[in-house]
C-alpha positions in Angstrom: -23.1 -8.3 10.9 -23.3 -4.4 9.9 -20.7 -2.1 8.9 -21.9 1.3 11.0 -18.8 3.5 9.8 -15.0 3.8 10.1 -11.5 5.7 9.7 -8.6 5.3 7.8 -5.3 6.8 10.0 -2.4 7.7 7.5 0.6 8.6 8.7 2.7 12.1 7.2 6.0 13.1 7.6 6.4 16.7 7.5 10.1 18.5 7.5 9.0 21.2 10.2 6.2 18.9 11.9 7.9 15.2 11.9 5.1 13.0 11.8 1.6 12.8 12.1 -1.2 10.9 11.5 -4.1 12.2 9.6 -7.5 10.9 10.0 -10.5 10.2 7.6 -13.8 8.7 7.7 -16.1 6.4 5.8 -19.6 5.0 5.7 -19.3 2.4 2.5 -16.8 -0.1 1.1 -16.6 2.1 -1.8 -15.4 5.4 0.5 -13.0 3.0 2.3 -11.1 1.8 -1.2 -10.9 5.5 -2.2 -9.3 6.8 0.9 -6.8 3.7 1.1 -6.1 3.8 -3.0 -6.1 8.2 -2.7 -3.0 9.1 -4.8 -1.2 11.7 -2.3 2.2 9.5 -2.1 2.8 11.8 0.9 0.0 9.3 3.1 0.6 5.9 3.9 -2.2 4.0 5.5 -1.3 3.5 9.0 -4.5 1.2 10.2 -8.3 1.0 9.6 -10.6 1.0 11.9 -14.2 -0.7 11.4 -17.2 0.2 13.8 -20.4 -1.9 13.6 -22.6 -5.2 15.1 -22.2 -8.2 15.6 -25.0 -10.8 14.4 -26.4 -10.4 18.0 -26.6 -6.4 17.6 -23.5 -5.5 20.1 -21.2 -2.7 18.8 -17.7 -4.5 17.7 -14.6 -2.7 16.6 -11.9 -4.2 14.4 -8.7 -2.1 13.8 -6.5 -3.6 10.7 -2.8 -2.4 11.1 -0.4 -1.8 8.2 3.4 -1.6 7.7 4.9 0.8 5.3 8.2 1.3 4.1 9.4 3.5 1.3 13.2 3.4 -0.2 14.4 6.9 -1.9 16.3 6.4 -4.7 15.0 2.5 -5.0 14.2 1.2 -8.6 
């Protein structure tokens, strides 16, 4: 099996926009822990999406899917 690239989809809420999802790729396992872990509160990973072979060489996708939820005024 080989990793070929992928995207991390965040999901924004803007005041004047509502929301949006906000896309970003990576090649390495190293890119994809620094876009999930980025510090901008303002984007919660929405899914992950993971483009490469199989161990027979055909192209395979595999889209993880997150749940956030955020509480204001929570402690």
């Amino acid at each position: 099996m080989q990793v070929k690239k992928g995207t991390v989809i965040y999901r924004h809420w803007d005041q004047q926009e509502g929301l949006n999802e906000i896309a970003r790729s990576f090649k390495t396992l190293d890119d994809l822990f620094g876009l999930c872990l980025q510090s901008d509160e303002r984007l919660l990973v929405e899914r992950v999406i993971v483009e490469g072979l199989n161990e027979q060489g055909d192209h395979r996708t595999v889209t993880l899917v997150f749940q956030s939820i955020s509480i204001e005024g929570a402690e």
